[in-house]
N, C-alpha and C positions, 0 to 999 in steps of 0.2 A: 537397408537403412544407412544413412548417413553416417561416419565414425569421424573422430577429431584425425586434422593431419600432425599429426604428434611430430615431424619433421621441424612444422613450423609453427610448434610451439616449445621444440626443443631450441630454436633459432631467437625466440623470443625469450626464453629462461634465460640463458648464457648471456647473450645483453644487458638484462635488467642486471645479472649478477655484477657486471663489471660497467654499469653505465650508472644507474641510480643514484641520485647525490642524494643521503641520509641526512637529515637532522636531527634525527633522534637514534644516538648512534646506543643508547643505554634504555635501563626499565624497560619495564614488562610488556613484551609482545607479543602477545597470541593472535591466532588467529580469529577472524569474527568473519562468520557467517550470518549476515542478516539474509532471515527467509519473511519476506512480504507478501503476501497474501493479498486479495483483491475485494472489495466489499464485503471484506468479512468482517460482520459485528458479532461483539464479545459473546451473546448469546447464544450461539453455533459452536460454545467450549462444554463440554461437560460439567467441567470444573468449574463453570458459571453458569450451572443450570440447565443445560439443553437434556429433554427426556428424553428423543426419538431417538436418539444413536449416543455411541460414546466415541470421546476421540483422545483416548488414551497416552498418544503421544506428546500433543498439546498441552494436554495435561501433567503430562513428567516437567513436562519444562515449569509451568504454575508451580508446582508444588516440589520441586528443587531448586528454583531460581527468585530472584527477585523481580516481582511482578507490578506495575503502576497501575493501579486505579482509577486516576485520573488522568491519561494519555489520551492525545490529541493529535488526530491525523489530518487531513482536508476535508471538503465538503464533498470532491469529486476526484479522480483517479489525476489524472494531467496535473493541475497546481500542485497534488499532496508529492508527487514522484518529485515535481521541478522543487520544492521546499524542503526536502529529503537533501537531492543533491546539491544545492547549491547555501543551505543555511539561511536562507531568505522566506520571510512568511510570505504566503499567497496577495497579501494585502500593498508587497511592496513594488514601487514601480522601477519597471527599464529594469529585471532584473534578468526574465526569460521571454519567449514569447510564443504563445498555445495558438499551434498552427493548426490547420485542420485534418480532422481525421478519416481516414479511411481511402486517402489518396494510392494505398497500395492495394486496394481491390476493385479499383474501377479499370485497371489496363492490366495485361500481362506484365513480367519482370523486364521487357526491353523498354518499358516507359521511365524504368527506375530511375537513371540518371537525369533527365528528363524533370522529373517531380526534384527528387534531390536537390540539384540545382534552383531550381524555382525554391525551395524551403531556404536554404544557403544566405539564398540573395538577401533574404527579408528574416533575416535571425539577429536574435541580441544574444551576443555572449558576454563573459563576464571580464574583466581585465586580467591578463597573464596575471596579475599579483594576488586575486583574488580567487581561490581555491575553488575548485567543486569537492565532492565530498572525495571521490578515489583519488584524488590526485595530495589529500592528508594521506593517509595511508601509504602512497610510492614516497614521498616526503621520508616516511621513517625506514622506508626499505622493503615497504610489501609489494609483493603482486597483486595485481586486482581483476576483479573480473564481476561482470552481470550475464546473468542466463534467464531469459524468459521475455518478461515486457520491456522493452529498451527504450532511452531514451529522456526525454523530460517536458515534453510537450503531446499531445496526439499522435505526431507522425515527425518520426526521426527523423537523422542521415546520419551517413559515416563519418564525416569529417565532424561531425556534432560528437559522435562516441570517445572520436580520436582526443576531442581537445579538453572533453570531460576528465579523460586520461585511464581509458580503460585498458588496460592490457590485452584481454580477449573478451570478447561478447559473442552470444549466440542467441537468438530467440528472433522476435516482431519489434518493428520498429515503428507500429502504428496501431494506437491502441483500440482501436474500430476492429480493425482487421484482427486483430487479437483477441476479440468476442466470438470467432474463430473457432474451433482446435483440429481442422482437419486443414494447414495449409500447403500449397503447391510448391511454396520456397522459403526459407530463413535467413536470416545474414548471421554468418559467424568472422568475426575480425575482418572485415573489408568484403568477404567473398557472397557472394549470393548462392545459397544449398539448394540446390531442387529436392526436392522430396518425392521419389518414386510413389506413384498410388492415388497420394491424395490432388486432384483434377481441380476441385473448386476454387475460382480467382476470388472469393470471399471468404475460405479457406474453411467452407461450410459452415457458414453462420447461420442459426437458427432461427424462427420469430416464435414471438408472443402474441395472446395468452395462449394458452393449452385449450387445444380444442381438436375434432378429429382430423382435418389437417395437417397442423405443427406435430400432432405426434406421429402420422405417417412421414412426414417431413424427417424428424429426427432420425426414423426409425430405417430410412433410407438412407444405406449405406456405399451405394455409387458411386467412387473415386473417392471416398475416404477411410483409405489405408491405415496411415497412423498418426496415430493418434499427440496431439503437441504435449500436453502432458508429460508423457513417455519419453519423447524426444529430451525435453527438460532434463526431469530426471538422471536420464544419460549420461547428459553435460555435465553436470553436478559431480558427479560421483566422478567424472572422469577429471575434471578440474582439481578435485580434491586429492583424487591421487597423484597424479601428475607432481603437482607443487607442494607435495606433504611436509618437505625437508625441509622448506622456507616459508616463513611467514606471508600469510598469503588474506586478502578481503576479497571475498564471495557474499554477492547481493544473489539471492535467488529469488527473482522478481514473479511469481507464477500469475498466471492469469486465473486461477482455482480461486474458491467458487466464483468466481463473475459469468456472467450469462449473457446470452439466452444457452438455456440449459444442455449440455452435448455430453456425454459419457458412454462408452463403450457397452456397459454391462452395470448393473445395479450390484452395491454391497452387500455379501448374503445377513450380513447384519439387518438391514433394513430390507430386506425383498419379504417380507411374511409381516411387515408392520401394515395391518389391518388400518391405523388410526389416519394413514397416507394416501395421497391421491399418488396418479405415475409420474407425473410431473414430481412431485414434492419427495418421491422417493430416486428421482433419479437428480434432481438439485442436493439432497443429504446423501447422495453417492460422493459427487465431488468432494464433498464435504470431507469424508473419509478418505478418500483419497490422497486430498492434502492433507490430512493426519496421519495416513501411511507415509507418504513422501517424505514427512518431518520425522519419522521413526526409523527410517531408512538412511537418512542423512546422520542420526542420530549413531543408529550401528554401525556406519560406516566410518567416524570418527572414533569409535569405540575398538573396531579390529586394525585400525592404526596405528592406535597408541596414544590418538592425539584429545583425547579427550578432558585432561587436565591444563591441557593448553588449545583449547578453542572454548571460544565464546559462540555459544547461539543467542538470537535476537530475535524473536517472534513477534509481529506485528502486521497491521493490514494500512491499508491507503489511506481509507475513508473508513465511515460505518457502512450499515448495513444497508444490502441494495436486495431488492426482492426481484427475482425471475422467474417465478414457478405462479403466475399466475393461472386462476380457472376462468373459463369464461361463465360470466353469470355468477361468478362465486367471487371472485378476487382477485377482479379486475383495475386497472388503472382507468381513471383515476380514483385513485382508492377512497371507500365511503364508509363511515361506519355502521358494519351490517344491523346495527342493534335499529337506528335513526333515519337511515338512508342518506344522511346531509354527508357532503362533500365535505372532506377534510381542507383547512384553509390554511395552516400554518401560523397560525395565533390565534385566533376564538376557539376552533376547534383542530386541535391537532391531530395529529397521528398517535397512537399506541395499537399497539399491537394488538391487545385483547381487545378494542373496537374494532378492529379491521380484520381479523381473525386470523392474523399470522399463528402460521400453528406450532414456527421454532420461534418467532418471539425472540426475533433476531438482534434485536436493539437492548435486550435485556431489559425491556419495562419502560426505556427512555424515552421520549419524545422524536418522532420527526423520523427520517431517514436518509440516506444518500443523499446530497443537494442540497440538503436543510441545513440552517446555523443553530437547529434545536443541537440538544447533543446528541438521541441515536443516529446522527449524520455525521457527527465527527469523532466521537469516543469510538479510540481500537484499544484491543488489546497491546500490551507490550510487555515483556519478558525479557529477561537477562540471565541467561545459564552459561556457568562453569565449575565443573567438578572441582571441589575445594576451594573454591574460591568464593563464591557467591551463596551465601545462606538463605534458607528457604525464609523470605518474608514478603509483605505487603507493605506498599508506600503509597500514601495519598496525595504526592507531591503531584503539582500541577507538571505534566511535559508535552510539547509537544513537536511534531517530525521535524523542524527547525532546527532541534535542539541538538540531535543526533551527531550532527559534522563536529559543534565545537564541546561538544563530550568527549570524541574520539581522538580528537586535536589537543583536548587537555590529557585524555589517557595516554598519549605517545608522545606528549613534549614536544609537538609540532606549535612552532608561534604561529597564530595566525597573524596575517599585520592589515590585514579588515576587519571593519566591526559589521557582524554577520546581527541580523534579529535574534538567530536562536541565542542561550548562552547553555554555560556546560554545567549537567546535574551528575558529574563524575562523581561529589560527596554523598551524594545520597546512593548513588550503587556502593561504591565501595566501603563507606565508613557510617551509612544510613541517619546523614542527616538531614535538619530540613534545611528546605530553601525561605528565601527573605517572603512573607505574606505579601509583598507588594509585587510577584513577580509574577507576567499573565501570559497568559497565549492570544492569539490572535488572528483569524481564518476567514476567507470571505466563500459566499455561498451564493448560489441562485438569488437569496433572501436578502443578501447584503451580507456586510460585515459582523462579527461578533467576539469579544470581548472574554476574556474568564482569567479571575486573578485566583493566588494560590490559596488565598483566603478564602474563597468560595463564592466570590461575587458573580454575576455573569450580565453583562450589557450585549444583547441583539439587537441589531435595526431590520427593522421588516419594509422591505424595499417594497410590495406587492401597497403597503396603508401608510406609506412615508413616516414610521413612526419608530421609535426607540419602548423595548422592552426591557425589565430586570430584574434579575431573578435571585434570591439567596441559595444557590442550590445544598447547603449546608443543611438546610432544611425541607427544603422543595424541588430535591434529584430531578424529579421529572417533569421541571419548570410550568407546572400547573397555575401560578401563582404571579403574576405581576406585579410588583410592589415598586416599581416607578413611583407612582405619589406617595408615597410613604415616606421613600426614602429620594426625596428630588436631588440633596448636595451629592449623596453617592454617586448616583445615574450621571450628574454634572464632571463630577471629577473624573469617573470611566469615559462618559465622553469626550471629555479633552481627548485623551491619555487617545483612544479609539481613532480620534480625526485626525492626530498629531501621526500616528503610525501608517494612514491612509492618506497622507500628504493633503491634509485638511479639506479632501474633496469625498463622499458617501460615496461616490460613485468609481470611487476607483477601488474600492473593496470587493469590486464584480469584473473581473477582467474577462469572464469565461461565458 
């Protein structure tokens, strides 16, 4: 297995110490560990209801830290990363540009430069003066680093990680090919890793639904060695030790749980759960897994030291995506088994208990991955540090936009762009609210969609060219269209909606 060349990241440390221009030469710097997750909706926490398994570590963080309620990821993986790093909502234009995916499993690694290049040519970056998220962070004096899904669009490059201003990366730089977890090579800080074992130039990507097939499929373990997962892990912990001494931002971007489903071995937690098909017990494998990974990261700050000065940050891309379909059972395109009618995304939606999702992964909400309902964009989000952060609940509107110029206002970094997101730094630290008028705003397969902190919510449903709205203060699981009801509201979300999508509907769907 692979190991870090600690050489040449001893050669990289000594630099940053004496190269770094600080602006935020004072206050409080901890370390912040954001660990991101991939299509995982809230309902996959214990601590938000899930039966079939517990995940205990996700849960220390809930129930120590300060956790949003109302957090707001993307519709799909690619906009939610590029909105993450760069402080821009999905809705805005000429910001980034979502190239396509999966260019790294169609040729061996000598095509890399090759593709690279072709991505290069036709990329939008942002102006030197205009921050990505890691390059606040070196701003005040940190190291920074991402390990897992890289990137900000489908399918990276290296000079894209360079200019985002990452100090070390290691993972996929294509998130097709990161549906994956058994692959042939990684990139870590410029180099290309071969990976002894694993053969597959799709890096053993698995299909869907379950059927006998796909599970002899899975169950075929021919050149897939090791496991990506594990590889992560590695990185992480070695990261962490490495740079303990100095202030350091680690994104641990995992591909867990995103699918088609691949896991080594089932949790013996779940392996005797009668209530599970093999698919569905080896999907709530992953599952565990990434709540071991977060209890591990967790220990591993704790035999430190560093545990009253590190921040963790738990959160996922999107909502919930489903991989553990059966055939004949619960399949795409999902029906409701009670009716047999095809779900539509506005007369009849998706919920879970119609479709017979059996974790109920959207927590009750409407819709899923792709959708502007909210089980397609509400994740979890968490903020834990020992002593610092009290165990409570905020219903404040956030969402992944937000994150850069939160961090920007925690380290006294100016930004001198005005980014879409703005900073809920008061509501972590001194828990207060934010202004009723302040919204998020995300585009989807569906189109665009709106949600202020008040509780309002304006969807356009690109599929019947029509604008919906919802009070979700009342009706969470937007069952309810109250457009005629209330026409000046919907009118005034509207503006506010078309003015942020450069007054054209259609550029709310760049994907």
């Amino acid at each position: 297995m692979y190991k870090y060349n600690f050489s040449y990241l001893l050669i990289i440390s000594i630099l940053l110490l004496y190269s770094v221009q600080t602006e935020a030469a004072t206050g409080d710097k901890p370390n912040v560990i954001l660990i991101q997750a991939s299509d995982f909706g809230k309902g996959l926490i214990s601590a938000y209801g899930q039966k079939h398994f517990s995940t205990p570590n996700i849960d220390f963080l809930i129930n120590n830290g300060v956790s949003f309620s109302n957090a707001c990821g993307g519709a799909q993986t690619a906009p939610s990363r590029a909105s993450l790093l760069t402080g821009y909502s999905s809705v805005t234009k000429g910001r980034w540009r979502i190239s396509t995916g999966g260019v790294y499993i169609k040729e061996d690694s000598s095509y890399i430069h090759q593709n690279e290049d072709f991505i290069n040519g036709n990329d939008i970056l942002l102006p030197d003066n205009d921050p990505y998220l890691p390059e606040i962070f070196r701003k005040a004096g940190y190291v920074t680093g991402q390990i897992g899904v890289l990137g900000i669009g489908n399918t990276a490059t290296r000079r894209q990680m360079d200019r985002f201003g990452w100090d070390y990366y290691y993972g996929y730089m294509d998130n097709v090919r990161a549906e994956g977890y058994y692959p042939p090579f990684l990139f870590e800080s410029g180099q290309i890793v071969m990976i002894e074992g694993n053969t597959h130039l799709d890096a053993g990507r698995n299909f869907e639904p379950e059927n006998e097939m796909t599970f002899k499929a899975r169950r075929d373990m021919e050149g897939k060695k090791v496991y990506s997962p594990d590889l992560m892990m590695e990185k992480t912990l070695e990261f962490i030790r490495f740079f303990k001494d100095r202030p350091f931002f680690l994104v641990f971007s995992t591909e867990l749980p995103h699918g088609p489903v691949s896991i080594p071995e089932i949790d013996p937690e779940i392996a005797q759960n009668s209530n599970l098909s093999e698919v569905e017990k080896e999907y709530a494998s992953m599952v565990k897994l990434l709540d071991n990974q977060v209890g591990t990261i967790l220990s591993e700050i704790g035999t430190l030291g560093l545990e009253e000065n590190t921040v963790i940050v738990f959160t996922s891309d999107c909502g919930h995506g489903i991989y553990y379909n059966r055939e004949n059972q619960f399949d795409r395109p999902y029906k409701n088994k009670r009716t047999g009618d095809l779900f539509d995304g506005s007369y009849y939606k998706y919920y879970s208990d119609l479709a017979g999702d059996v974790f109920n992964g959207n927590m009750g909400l409407a819709g899923l991955k792709r959708s502007n309902l909210d089980g397609g964009i509400r994740v979890p989000l968490v903020f834990y540090r020992k002593g610092t952060f009290e165990k409570r609940v905020t219903d404040q509107i956030v969402g992944n936009y937000d994150f850069l110029p939160t961090m920007a206002d925690w380290l006294n970094v100016d930004l001198k762009t005005e980014k879409s997101g703005s900073s809920y730094l008061p509501v972590l630290l001194k828990n207060r609210k934010l202004p009723k008028s302040r919204h998020f705003i995300t585009a989807s397969d569906e189109g665009p969609a709106l949600i202020t902190n008040e509780g309002w919510k304006l969807r356009y449903f690109k599929p019947r060219g029509k604008f919906e709205l919802y009070d979700l203060r009342k009706d969470p699981q937007e069952k309810y269209d109250v457009i005629l009801r209330f026409p000046e509201k919907a009118k005034e979300l509207e503006t506010i909606l078309l003015k942020d999508c450069d007054n054209k509907i259609e550029n709310g769907i760049y994907f």
